[in-house]
N, C-alpha and C positions, 0 to 999 in steps of 0.2 A: 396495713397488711403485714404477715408476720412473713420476716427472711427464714427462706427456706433452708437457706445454710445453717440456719441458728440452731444449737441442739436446744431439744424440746425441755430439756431442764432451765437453761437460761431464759428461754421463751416466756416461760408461767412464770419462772420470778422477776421476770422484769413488770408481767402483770398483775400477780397476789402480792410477790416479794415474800413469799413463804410460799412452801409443799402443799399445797393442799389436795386431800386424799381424790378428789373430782377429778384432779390431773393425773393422780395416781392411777386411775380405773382407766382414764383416756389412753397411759400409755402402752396397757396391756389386754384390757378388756374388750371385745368388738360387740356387747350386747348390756342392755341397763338392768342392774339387780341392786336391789335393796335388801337391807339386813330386817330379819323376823326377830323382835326382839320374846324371848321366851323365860319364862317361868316352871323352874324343871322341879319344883316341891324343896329345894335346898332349905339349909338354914346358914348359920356360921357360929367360929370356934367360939366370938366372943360374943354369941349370944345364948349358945346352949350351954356356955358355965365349960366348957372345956378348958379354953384361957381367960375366959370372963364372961361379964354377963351385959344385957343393954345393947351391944352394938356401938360403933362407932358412934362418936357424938352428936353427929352432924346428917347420920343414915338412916332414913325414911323410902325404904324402898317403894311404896305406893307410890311418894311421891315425883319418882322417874320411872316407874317401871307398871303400867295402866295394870298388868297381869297378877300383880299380886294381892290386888283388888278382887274381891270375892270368890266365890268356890276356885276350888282347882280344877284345871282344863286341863284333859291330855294335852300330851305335845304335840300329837299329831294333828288334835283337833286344833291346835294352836297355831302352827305351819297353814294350816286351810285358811282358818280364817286373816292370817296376817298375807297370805300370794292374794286373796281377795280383794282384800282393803288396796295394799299394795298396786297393784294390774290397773284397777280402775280408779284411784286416783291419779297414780306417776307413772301408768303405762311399765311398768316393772316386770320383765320376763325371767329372770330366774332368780333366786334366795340365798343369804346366806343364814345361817339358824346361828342367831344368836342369843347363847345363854348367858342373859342378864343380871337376873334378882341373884341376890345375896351370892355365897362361895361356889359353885359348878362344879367344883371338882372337890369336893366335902363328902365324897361316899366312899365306897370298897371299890374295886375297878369293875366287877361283874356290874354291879346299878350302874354307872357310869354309863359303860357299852352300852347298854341297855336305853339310857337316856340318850346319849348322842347318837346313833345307830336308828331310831327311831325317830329324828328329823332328819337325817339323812337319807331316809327309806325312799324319801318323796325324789321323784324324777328331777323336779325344779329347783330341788335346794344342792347345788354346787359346792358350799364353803361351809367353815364352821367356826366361830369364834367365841371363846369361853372365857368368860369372866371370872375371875378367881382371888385367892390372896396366896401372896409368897409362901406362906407355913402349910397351905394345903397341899402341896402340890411335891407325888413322890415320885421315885423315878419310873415304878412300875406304872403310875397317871401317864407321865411322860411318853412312857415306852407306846403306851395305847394311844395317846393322842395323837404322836409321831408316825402312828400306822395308818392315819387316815390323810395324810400329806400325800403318797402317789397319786390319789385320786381327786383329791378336795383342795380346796386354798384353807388353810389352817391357820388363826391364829390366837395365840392367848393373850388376852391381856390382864395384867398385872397391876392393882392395888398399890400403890405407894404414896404418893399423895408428900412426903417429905423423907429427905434421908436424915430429917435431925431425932434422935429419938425419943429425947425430952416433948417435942410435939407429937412424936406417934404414942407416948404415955398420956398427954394430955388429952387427945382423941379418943382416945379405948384403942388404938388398933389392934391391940395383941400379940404383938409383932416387932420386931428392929429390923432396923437396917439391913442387918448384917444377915438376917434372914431373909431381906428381899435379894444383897444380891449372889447369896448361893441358888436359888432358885432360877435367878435370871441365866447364872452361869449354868447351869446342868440343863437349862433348857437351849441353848445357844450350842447345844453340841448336838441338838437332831434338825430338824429341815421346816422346823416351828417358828411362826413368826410371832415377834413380839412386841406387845402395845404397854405402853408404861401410863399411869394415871399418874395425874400432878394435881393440887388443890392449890390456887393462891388466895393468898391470905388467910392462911388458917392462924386462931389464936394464938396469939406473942410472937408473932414470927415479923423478924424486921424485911429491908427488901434486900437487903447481904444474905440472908438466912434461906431466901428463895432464888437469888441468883446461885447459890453455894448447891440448891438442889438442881439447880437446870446444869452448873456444870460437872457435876457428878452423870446425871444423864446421857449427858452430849458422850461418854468417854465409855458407856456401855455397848455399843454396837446393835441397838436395837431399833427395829426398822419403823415403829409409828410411836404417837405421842398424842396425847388427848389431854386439853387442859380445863382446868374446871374453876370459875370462880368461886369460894366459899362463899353459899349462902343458906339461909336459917329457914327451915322446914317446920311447919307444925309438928307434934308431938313427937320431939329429941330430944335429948339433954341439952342438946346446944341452945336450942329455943331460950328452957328454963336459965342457961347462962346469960343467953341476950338479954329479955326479960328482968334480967337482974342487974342492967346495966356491965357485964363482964367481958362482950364479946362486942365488939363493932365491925360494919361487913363497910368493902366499897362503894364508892360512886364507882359510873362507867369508864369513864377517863380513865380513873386509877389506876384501872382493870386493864385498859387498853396498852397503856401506857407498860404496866408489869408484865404482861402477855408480850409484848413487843421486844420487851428485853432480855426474856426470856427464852423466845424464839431467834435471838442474834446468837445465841450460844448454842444453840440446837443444827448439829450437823443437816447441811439443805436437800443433804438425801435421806432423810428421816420425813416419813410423811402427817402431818395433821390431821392426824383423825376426829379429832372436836377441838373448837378453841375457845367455847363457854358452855356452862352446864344449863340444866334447864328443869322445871319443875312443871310437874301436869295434873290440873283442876285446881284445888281452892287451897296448896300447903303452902304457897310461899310466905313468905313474915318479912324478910328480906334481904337482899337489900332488892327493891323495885323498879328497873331503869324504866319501864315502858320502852323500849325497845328489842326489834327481833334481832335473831340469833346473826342475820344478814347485814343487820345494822352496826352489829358489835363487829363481825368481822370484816368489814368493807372499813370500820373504824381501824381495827390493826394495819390494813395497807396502807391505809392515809397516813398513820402514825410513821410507817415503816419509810414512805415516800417523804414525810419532812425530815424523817433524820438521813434521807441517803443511803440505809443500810437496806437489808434483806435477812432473809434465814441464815442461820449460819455465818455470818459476817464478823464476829467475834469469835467462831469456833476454833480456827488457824491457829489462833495466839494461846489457846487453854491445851494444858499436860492434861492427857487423859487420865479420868481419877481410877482408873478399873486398871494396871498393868496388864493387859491379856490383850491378844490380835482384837481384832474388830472383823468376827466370821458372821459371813449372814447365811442363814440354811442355805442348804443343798451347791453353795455356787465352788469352783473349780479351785483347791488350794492344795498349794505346793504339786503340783501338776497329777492329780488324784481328779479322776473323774465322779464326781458324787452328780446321785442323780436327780434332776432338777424337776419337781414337781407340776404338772399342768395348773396354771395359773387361771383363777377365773373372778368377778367382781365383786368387791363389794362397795353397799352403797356410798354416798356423796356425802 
């Protein structure tokens, strides 16, 4: 029986021993919604030859994203049928529209509007979460993104995957650093929340080289984290590297074990929004645990339970890498009343 004195932050880490986003929704949300994952026609920089060509190494959109599998569906007709699927399998009463496949915010701000403004039209879609990369993202994006926060739960998330840059050349990202984190900062000044993507074990990268990214993260002030195992997709470049013997992916453990270490440096009011990636129909190559996504994470607490630690449990001791406050939208600083957005869910 859980002590009613116990504030509900200690409660769930004594039980996951990490954020997890489920708790997240429990502590705000009084009704269950699921995110609509969408396919808005995008492309990206480093595939239309803007800053390169190909794509990230390792990025097969089909093979996370069911929607960009055959013709294109309006979004609207997209929203319909993902509240459908949705309602009657997990009982799901309202949406967050999430734009998934490739850059989301890769247009002029008028297409944009346009795209976001027409999943939002729907009565059932509450929230909005846009997938993007740090070099797409300008202020005048911002400004429009920031204008649908009074009414919507808002959040962007952000592409980074490693702060080393020698790996983000090695990938294709198209991108530094140093460019993820001016975007992160100009976004952290409107009432936008923000999701960071992490890859472990992407090529040549030691486990100093991914702790060195979890604690640059931990020192940004940004409110979720999604971590993704690197794994090999049919038809990428990356394949053609594995294939060649160049690239090796993990066992489960390894995975568990780096994920675990990862999240001890991860501030415990940063919430997990994924803690392994996942592939859908016949691309994966590997690596293959036969095991579900449940199995992997019920494996992080056990891991988390034999060391005695939890989320966060290393973060005390690390100098933040970002010298800047740690502001999160809308909340009350330096006695300035900023105004605080209606909160609503997203899914588990």
């Amino acid at each position: 029986m859980k002590n009613p004195s116990m504030p509900a932050k200690q409660s769930y880490l004594l039980k996951y021993r990490f954020f997890p986003f489920s708790e997240y929704l429990k502590e705000h949300f009084p009704y269950k919604v699921h995110k609509i994952p969408l396919h808005a026609g995008f492309t990206c920089p480093n595939r239309d030859g803007r800053v390169g060509v190909g794509g990230c190494t390792y990025c097969a959109n089909e093979s996370f994203s069911p929607n960009t599998r055959g013709p294109y569906i309006p979004i609207r007709a997209q929203i319909e049928n993902g509240k459908a699927f949705h309602k009657k399998r997990y009982g799901a009463e309202k949406f967050i529209a999430y734009f998934q496949s490739f850059t989301n915010t890769y247009a002029d701000v008028e297409t944009l509007r346009l795209c976001y403004e027409e999943a939002l039209a729907d009565k059932d879609v509450i929230g909005i979460s846009i997938g993007t990369r740090p070099d797409c993202v300008t202020d005048d994006i911002l400004d429009l993104i920031n204008g649908y926060t009074k009414k919507y739960h808002v959040w962007v998330e952000y592409g980074l995957q490693s702060i080393h840059d020698d790996t983000l050349k090695h990938i294709n990202r198209g991108h530094d650093y140093k460019m993820f984190l001016d975007a992160v900062n100009r976004t952290k000044r409107a009432c936008i929340n923000i999701c960071v993507h992490v890859i472990l074990g992407l090529p040549g990268e030691t486990r100093d080289n991914m702790m060195a990214t979890a604690e640059a993260v931990a020192g940004l002030g940004i409110q979720g984290i999604k971590l993704h195992h690197l794994y090999v997709a049919k038809n990428t470049a990356l394949a053609e590297e594995y294939f060649k013997g160049n690239v090796k992916t993990m066992d489960m453990n390894t995975y568990i074990q780096l994920a675990t270490d990862f999240l001890e440096r991860i501030p415990s009011d940063v919430t997990v929004q994924r803690l392994v990636g996942d592939t859908h129909g016949n691309f994966l190559v590997s690596p293959i645990w036969n095991a579900s996504k449940a199995e992997i994470t019920s494996g992080v607490t056990r891991e988390f339970e034999r060391r005695g630690t939890s989320q966060g449990s290393r973060y005390s001791a690390l100098a933040p890498t970002v010298n800047q406050p740690v502001l999160f939208p809308c909340q009350k600083i330096k006695g300035q009343d900023l105004e605080e957005p209606k909160l609503h869910t997203l899914e588990i």
